[in-house]
BAFI-3210 file (N, C-alpha, C; in Angstrom, 3 decimals, decimal comma, padded with zeros to 6 digits):
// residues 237
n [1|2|3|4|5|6|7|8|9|10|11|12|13|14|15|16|17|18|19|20|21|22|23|24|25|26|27|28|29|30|31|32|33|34|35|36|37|38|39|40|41|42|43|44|45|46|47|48|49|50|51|52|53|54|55|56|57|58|59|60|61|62|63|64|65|66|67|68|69|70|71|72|73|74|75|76|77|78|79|80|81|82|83|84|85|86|87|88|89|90|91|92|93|94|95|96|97|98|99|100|101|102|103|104|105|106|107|108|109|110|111|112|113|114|115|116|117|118|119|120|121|122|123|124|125|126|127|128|129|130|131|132|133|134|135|136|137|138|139|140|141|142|143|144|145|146|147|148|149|150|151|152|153|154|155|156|157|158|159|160|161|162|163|164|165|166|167|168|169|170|171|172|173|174|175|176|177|178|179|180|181|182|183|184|185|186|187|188|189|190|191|192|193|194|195|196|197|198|199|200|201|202|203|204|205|206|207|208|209|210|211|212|213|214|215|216|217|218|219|220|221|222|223|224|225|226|227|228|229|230|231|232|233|234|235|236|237]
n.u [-040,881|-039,290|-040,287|-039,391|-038,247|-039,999|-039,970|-041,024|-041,413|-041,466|-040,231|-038,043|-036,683|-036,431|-034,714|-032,414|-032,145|-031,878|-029,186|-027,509|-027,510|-026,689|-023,716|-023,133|-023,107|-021,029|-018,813|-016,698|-017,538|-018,333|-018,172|-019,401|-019,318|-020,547|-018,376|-017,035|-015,613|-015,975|-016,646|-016,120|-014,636|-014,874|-013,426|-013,201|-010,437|-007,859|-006,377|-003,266|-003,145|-005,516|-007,906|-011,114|-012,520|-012,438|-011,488|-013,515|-014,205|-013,529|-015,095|-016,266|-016,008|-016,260|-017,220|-017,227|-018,410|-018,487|-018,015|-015,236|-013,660|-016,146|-017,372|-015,061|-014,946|-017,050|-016,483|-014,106|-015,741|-017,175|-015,585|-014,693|-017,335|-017,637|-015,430|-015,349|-017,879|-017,140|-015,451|-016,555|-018,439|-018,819|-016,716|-018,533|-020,687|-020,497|-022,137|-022,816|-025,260|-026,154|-024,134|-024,985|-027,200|-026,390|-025,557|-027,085|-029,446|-027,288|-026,877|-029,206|-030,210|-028,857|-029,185|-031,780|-031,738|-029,693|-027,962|-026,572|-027,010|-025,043|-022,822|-022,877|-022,515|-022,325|-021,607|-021,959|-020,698|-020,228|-018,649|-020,354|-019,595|-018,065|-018,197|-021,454|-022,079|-023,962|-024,057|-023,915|-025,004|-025,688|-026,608|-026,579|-027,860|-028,040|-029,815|-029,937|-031,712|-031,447|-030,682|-030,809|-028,665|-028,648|-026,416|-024,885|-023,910|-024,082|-022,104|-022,538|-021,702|-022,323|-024,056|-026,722|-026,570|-024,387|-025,722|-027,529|-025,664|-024,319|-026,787|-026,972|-024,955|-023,901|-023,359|-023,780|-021,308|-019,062|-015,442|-012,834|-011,020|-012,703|-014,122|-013,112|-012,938|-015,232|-016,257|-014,329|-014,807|-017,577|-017,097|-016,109|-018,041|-019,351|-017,671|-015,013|-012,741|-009,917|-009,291|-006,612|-004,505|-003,891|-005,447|-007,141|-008,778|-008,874|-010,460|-011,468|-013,203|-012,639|-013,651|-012,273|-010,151|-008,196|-010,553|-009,626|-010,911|-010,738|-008,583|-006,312|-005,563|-002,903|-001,385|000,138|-001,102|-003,750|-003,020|-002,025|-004,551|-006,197|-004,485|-005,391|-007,782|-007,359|-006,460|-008,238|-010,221|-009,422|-008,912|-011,679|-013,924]
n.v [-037,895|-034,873|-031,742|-029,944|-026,268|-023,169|-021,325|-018,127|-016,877|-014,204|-013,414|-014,651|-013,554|-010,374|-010,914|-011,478|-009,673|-007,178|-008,683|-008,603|-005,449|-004,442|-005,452|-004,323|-001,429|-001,363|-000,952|001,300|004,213|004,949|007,088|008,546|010,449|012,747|014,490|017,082|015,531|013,209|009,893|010,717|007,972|007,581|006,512|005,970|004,527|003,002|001,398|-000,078|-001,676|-003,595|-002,635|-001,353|000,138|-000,412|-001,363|-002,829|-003,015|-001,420|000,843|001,165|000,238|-000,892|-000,615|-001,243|-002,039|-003,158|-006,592|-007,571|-009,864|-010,740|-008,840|-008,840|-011,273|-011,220|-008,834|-010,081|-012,080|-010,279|-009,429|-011,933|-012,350|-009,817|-010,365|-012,611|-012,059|-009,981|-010,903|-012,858|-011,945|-008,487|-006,062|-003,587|-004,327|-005,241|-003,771|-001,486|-001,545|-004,853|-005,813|-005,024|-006,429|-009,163|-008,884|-008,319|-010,765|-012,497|-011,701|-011,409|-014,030|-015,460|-013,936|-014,994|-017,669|-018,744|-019,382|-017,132|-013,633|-011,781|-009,169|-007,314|-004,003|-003,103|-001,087|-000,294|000,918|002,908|005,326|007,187|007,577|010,565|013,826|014,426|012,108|009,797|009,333|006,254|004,979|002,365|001,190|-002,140|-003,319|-005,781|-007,453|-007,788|-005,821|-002,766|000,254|003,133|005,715|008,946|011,540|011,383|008,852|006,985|004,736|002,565|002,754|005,556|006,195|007,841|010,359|011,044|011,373|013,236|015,309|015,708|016,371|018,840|020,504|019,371|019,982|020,590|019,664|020,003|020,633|018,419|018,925|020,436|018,503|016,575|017,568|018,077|015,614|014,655|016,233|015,230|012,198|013,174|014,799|013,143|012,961|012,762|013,818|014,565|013,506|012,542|012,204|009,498|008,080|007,572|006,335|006,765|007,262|007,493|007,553|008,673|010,202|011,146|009,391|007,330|003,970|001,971|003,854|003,676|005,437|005,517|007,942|009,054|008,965|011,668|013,692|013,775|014,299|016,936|018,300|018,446|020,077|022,481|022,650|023,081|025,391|027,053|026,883|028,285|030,730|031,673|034,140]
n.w [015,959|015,561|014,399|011,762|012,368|011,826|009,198|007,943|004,332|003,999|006,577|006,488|003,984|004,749|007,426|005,848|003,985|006,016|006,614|004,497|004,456|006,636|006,828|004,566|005,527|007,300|005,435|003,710|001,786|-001,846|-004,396|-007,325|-009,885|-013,119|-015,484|-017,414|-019,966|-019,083|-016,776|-013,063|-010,436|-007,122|-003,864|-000,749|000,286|001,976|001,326|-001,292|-002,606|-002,648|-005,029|-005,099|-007,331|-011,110|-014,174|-016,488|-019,597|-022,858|-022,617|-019,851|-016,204|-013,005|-009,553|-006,412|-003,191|000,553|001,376|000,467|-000,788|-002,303|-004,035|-005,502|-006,926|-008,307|-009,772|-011,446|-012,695|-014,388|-015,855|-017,743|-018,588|-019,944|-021,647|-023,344|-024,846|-026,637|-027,642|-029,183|-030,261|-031,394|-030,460|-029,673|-028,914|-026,334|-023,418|-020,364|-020,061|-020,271|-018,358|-015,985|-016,091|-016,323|-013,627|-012,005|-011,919|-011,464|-008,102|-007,419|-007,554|-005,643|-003,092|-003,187|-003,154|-001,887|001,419|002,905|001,750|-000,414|001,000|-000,311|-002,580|-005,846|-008,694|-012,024|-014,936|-017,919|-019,755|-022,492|-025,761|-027,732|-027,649|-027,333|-026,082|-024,693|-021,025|-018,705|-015,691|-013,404|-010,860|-008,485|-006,225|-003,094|-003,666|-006,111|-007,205|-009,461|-009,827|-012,188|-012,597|-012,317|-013,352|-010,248|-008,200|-005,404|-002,880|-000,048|003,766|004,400|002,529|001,965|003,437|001,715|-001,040|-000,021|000,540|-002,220|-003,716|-003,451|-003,869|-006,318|-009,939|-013,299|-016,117|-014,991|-014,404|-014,488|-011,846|-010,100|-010,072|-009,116|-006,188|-005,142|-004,911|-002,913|-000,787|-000,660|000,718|002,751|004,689|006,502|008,230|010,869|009,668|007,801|004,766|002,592|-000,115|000,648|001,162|-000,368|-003,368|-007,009|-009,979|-013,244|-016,335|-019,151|-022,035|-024,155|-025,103|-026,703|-027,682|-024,810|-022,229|-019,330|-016,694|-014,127|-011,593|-010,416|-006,994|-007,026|-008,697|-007,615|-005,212|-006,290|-006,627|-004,521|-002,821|-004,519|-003,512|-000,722|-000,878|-002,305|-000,556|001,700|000,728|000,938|002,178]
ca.u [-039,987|-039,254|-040,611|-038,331|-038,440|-040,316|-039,476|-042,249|-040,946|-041,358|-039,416|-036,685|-036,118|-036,418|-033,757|-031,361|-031,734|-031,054|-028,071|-026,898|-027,537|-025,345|-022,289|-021,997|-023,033|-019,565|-017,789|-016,544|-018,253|-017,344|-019,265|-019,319|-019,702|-020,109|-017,914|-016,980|-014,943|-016,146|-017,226|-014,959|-014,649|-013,779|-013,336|-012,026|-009,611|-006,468|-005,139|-002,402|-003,104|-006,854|-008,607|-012,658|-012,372|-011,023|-011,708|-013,949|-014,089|-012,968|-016,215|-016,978|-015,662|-016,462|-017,211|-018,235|-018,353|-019,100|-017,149|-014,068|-013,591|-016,992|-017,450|-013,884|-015,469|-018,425|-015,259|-013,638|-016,541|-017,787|-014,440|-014,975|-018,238|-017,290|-014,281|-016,336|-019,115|-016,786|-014,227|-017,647|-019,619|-018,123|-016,691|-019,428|-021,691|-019,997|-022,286|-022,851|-026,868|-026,081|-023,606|-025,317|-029,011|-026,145|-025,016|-028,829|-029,181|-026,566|-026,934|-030,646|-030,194|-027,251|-030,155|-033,341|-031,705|-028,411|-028,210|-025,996|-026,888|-023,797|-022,745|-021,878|-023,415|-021,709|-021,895|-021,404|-020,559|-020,036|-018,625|-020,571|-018,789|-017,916|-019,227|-022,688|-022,594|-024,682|-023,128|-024,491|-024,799|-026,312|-026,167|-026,922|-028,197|-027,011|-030,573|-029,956|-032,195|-030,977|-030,971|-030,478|-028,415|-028,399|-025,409|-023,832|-024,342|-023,233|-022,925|-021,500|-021,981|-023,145|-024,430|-027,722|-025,876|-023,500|-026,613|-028,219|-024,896|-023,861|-027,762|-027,435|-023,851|-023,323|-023,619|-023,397|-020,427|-018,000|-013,811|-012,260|-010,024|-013,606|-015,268|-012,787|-012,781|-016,880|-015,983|-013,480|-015,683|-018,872|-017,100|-015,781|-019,424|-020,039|-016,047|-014,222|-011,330|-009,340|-009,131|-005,386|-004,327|-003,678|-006,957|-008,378|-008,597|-009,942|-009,903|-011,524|-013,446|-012,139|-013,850|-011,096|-009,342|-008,776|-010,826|-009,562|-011,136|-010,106|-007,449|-006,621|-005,533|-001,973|-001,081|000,296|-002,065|-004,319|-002,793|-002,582|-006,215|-006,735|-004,045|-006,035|-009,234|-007,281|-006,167|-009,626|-011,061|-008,319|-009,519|-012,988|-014,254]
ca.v [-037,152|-033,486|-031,170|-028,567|-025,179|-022,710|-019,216|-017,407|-016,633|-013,170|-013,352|-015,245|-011,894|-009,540|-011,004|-011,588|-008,190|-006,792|-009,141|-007,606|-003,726|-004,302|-005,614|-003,030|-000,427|-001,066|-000,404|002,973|004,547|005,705|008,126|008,366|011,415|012,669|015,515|017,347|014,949|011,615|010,091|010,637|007,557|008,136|005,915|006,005|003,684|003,146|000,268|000,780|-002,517|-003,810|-001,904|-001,053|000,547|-001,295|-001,626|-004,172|-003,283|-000,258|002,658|000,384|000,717|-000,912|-000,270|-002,066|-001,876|-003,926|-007,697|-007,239|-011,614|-011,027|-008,185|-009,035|-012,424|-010,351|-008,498|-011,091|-012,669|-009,301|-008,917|-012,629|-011,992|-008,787|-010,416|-013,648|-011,100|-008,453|-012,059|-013,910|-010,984|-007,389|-004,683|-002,554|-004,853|-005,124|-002,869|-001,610|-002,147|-005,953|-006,599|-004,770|-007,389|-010,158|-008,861|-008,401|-011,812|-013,507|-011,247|-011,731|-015,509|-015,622|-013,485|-016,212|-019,404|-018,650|-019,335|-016,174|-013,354|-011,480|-008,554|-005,857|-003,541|-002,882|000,023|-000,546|002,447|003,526|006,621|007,495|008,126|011,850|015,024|014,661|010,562|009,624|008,360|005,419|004,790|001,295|000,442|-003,014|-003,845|-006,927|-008,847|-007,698|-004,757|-002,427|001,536|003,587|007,224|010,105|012,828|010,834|007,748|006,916|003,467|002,575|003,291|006,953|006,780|008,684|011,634|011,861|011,663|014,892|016,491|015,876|016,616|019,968|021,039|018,944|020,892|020,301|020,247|020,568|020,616|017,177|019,306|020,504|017,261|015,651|018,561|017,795|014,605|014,848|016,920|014,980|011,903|014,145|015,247|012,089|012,646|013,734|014,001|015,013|012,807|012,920|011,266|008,300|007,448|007,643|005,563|007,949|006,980|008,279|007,139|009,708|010,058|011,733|009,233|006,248|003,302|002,271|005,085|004,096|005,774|005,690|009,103|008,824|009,742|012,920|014,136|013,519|015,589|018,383|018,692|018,767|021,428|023,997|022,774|023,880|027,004|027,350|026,833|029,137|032,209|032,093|034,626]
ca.w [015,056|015,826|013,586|011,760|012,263|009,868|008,885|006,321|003,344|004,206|007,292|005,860|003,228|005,815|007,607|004,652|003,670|007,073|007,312|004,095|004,859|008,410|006,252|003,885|006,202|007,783|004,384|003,112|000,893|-002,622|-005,496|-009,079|-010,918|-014,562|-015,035|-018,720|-020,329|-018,540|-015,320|-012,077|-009,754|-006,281|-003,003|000,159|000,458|002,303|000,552|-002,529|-003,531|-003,261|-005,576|-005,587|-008,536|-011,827|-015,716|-017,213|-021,075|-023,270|-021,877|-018,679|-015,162|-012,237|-008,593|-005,163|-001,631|001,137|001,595|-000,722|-001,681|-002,692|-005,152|-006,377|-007,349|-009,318|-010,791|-012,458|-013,507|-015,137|-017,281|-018,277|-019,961|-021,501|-022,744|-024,202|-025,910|-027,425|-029,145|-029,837|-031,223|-031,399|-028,776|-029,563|-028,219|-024,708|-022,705|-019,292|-019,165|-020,161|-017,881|-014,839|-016,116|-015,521|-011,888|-011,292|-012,216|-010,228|-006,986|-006,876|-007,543|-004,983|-002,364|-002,808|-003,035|-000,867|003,094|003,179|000,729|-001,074|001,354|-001,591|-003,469|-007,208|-009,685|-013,172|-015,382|-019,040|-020,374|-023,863|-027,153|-028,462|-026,813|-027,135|-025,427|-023,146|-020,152|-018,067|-014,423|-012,700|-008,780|-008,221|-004,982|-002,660|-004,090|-007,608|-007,966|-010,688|-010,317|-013,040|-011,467|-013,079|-012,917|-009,786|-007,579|-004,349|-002,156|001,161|004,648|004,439|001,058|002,136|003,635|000,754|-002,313|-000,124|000,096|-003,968|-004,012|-002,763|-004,137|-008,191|-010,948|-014,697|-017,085|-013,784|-014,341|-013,351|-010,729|-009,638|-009,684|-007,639|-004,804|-004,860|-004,331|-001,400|-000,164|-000,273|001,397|004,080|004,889|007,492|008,415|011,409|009,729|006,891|003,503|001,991|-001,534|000,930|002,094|-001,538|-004,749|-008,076|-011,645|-014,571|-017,724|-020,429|-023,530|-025,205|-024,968|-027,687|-027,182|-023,497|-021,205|-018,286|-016,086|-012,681|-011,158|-009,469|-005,519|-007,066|-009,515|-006,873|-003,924|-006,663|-006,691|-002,768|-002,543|-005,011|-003,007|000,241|-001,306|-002,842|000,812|002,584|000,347|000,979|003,212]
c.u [-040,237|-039,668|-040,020|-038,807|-039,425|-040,659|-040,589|-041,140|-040,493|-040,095|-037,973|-035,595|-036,169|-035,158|-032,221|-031,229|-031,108|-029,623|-027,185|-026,108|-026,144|-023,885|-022,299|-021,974|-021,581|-018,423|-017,190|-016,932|-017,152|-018,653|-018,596|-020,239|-019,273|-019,600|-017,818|-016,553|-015,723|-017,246|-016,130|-015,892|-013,853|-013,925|-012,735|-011,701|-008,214|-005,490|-004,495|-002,860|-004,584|-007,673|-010,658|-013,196|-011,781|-012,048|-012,182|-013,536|-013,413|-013,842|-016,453|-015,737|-017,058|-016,440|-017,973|-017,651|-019,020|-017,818|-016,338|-014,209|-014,673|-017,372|-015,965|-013,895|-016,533|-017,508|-015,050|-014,711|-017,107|-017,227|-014,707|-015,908|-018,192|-016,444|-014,807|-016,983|-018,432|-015,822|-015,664|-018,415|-018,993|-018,165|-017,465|-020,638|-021,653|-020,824|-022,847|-024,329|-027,042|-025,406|-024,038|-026,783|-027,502|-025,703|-026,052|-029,214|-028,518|-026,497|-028,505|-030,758|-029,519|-028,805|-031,260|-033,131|-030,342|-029,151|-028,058|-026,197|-025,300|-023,703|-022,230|-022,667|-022,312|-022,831|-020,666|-021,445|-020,176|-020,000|-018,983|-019,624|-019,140|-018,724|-020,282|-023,124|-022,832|-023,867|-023,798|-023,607|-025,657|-025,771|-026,937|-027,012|-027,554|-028,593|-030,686|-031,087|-031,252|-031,553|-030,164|-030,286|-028,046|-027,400|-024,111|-024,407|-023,359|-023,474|-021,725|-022,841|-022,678|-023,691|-025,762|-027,009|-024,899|-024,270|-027,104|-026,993|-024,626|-025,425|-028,145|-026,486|-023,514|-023,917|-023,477|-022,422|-018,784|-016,081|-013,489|-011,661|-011,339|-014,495|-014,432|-012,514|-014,226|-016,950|-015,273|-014,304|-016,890|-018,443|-016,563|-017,076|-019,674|-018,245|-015,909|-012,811|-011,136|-008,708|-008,165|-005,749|-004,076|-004,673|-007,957|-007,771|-009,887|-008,900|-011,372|-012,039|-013,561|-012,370|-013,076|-010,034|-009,486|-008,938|-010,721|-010,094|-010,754|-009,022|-007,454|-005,757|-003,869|-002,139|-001,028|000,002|-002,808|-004,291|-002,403|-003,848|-006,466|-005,907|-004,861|-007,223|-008,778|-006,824|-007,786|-010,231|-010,374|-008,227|-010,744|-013,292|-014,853]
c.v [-035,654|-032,538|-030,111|-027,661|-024,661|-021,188|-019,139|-016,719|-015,063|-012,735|-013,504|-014,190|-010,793|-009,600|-011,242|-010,167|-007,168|-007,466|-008,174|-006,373|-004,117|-004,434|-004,509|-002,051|-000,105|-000,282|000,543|002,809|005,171|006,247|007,701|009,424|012,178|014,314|016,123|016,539|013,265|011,216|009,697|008,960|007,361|007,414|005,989|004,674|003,174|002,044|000,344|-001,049|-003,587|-002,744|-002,022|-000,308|000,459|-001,644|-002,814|-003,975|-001,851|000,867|001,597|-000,089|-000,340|-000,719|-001,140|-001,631|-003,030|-005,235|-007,557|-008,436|-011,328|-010,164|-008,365|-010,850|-011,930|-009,660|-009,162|-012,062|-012,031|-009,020|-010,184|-012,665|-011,091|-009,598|-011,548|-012,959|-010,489|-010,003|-012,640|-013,091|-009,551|-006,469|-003,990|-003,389|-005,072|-003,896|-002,422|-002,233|-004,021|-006,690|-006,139|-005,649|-008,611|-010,167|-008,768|-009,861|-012,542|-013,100|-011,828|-013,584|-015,822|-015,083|-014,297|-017,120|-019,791|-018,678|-017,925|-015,475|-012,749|-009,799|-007,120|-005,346|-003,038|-001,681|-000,334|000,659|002,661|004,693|006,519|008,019|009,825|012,827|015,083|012,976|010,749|008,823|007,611|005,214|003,554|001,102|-000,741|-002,985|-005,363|-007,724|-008,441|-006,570|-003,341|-000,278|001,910|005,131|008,032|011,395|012,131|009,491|007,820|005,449|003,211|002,848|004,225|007,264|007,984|009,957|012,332|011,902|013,286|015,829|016,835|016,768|018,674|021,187|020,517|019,853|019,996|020,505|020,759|020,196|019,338|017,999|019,641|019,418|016,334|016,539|018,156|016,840|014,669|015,211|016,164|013,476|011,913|014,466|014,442|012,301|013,040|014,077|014,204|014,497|013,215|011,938|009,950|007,555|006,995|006,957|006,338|007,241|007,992|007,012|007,855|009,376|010,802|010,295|007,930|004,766|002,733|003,778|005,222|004,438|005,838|007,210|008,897|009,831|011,562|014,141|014,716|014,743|017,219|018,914|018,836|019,689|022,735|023,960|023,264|025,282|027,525|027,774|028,073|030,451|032,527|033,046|034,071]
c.w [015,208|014,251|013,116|011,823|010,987|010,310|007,435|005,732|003,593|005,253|006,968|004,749|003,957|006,701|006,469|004,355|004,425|007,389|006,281|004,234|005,925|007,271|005,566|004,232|006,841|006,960|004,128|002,194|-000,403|-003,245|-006,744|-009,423|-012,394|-014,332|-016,716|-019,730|-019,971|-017,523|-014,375|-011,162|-008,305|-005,097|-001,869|000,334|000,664|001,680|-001,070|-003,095|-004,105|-003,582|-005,219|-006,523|-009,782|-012,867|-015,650|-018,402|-021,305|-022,896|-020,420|-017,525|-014,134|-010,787|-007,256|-004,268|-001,036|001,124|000,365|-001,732|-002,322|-003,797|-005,966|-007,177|-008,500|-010,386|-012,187|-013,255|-014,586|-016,430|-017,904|-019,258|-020,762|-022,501|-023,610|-025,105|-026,821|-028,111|-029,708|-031,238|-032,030|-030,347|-028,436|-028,627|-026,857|-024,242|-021,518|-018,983|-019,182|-019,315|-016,354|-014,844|-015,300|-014,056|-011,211|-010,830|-010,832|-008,680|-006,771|-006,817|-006,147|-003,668|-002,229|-002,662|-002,360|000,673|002,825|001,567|000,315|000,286|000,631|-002,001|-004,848|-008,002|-010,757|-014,463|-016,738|-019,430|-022,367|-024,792|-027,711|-027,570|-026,215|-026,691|-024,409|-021,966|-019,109|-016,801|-013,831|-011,574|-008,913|-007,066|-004,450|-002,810|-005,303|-007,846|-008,347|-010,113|-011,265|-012,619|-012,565|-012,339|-011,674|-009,212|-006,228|-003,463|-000,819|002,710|005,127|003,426|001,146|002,253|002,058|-000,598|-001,015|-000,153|-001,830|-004,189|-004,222|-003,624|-005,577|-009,075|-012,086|-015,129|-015,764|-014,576|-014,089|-012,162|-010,188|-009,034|-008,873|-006,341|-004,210|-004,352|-002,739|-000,449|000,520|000,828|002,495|004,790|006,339|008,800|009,925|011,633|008,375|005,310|002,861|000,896|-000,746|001,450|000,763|-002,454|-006,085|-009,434|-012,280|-015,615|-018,433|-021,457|-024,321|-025,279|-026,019|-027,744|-025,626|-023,068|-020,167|-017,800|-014,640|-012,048|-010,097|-007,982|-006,040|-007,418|-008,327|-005,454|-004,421|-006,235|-005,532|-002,357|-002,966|-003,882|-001,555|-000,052|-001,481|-001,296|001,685|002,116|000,225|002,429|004,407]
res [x|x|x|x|x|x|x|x|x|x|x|x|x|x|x|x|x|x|x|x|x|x|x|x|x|x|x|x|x|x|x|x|x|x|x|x|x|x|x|x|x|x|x|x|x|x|x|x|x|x|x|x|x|x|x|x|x|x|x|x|x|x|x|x|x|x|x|x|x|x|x|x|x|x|x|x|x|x|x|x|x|x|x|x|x|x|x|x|x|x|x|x|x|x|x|x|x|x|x|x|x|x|x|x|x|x|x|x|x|x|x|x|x|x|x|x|x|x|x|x|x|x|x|x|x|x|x|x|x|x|x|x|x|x|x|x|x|x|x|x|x|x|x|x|x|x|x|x|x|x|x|x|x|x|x|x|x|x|x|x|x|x|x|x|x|x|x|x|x|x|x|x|x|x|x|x|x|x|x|x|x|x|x|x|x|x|x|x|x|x|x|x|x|x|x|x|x|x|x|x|x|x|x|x|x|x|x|x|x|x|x|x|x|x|x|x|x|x|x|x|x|x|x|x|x|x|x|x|x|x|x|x|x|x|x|x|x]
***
């Protein structure tokens, strides 16, 4: 009787993790930054109709990259439990650090006891209540570990390059028309080419705004803001 194979434990996560990384390395990248009012979400993405950016609850926003079926499976499962918690219990209780423990949770489960781990990485997001709210940022990883980002986040392909550019260039208290030029900008950085309103998907979690926050940013809105930023650019010495 032939004897099966055997992979060390170690090995066996080593490769899973590398199989990971490769997939979403392919992805495009998107950011997430907090701006006066909210937090901007911004993506490249040429498609008008699959989103990577899209409302769970009334302050909470989600985001992924990497295999689409597969964070759009994490999606719908995400709005499910908000929407269970906030009829079972109350809305207030819907909130991002609970529902980024359950994507920890099921990614890291999905990573140790899966052939194939999950090829995505997800960011789960809450804009705070009234002026002085705090606003929350979580990146999940593709085995469920949990950062907690302050000011912006970034995941994808070039995410390194585009945390030292935001790193170098974000400020505090920025404009939305500012904070999405920073944006453009930062995933232009890896580019060799030119990011129009058709390449991109940008929303918005607006605390002015009542209960719902989220918004998504139309084409036209949109190619306002990259006109001032080529004007802006086209009067600099």
């Amino acid at each position: 009787m032939p004897l099966p194979y055997y992979v060390s434990p170690e090995q066996m996560m080593k490769d899973k993790a590398e199989y990971a990384r490769k997939g979403i390395a392919r992805g495009r990248s998107m950011i997430a930054l907090e701006y006066q009012d909210g937090i901007l979400l911004l993506a490249e993405n040429p498609s008008t109709l699959l989103h990577k950016i899209s409302e769970i609850y009334d302050r909470i926003a989600f985001a992924g990259v990497g295999k689409y079926n597969e964070f759009e499976n994490l999606r719908i499962a995400g709005v499910r439990h908000a929407d269970l918690k906030g009829y079972s219990y109350c809305r207030e209780d819907v909130t991002a650090k609970a529902l980024a423990n359950a994507y920890s949770q099921a990614l890291g489960n999905i990573f140790t006891e899966g052939i194939k781990p999950f090829e995505v990485e997800v960011l789960v997001v809450e804009v705070g209540e009234g002026p002085s709210g705090k606003n929350e940022m979580y990146h999940i990883l593709y085995d469920g570990t949990i950062e907690d980002e302050l000011a912006y986040a970034a995941m994808g392909g070039q995410a390194e390059e585009i945390r030292r550019f935001l790193k170098d260039h974000y400020r505090d208290d920025l404009a939305l028309d500012d904070a999405v030029q920073l944006g453009v900008r930062a995933l232009t950085v890896t580019q060799n080419k030119t990011l129009t309103e058709r390449d991109l998907e940008v929303a918005i979690l607006d605390r002015r705004r009542e209960r719902r926050k989220f918004r998504r940013i139309p084409a036209a809105d949109l190619a306002t803001f990259l006109r001032r930023n080529d004007a802006s650019a086209a009067g600099k010495p």
